[in-house]
N, C-alpha and C positions, 0 to 999 in steps of 0.2 A: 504494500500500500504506500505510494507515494504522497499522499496527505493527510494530515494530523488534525485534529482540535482537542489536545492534551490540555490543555491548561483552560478552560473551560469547564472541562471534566475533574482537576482537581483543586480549583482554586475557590478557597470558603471564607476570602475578607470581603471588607466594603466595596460594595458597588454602589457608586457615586458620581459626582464631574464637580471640580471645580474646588475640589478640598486644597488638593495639593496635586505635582505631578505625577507621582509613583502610584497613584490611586486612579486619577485620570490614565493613564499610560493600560492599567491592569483593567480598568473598567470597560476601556473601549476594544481590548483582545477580549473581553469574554462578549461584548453584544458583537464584533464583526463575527467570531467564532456562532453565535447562536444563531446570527443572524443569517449563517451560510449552510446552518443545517437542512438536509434534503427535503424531509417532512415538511419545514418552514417556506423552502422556497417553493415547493410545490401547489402548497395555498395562497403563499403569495405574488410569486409571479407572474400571475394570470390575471391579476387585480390592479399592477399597476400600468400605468398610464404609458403610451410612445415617450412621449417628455418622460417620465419618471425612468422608465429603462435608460435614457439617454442619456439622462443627468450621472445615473450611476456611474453609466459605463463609462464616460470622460471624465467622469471625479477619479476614478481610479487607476484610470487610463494616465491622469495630470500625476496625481501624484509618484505611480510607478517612473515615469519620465523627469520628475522632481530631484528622486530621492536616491534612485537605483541605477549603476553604471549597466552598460547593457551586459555584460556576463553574469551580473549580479541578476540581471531579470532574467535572464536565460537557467541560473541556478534553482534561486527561488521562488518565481513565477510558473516560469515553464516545468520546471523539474528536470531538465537534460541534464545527463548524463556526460560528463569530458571523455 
């Protein structure tokens, strides 16, 4: 299995935004982790909007192209293999 959501499944502190960083940083892995659960997208994907798919797709789109060298997206993105 090349995909994880471990730390979703073991993490039992606060879920919050806006306390501090280390809180925000853990809060927002455990809603993108829940939020990409199959169950979840499968009732939700079909509810939202052309815009709201759109919106997704370029926010994550921006920020992979923000933050990540491209082997670094070919690593962690894609999962390839050197």
């Amino acid at each position: 299995m090349k995909h994880s959501h471990d730390f979703v499944e073991n993490y039992d502190g606060l879920l919050g935004f806006g306390l501090d960083r280390e809180t925000d940083e853990k809060t927002i892995t455990c809603y993108l982790q829940k939020f990409s659960d199959d169950e979840l997208l499968k009732v939700l994907i079909k509810r939202l909007t052309n815009d709201e798919l759109e919106e997704i797709f370029a926010m994550i789109t921006r920020m992979m192209k923000n933050h990540f060298s491209e082997p670094e997206y070919h690593q962690y993105f894609l999962k390839e293999e050197d």
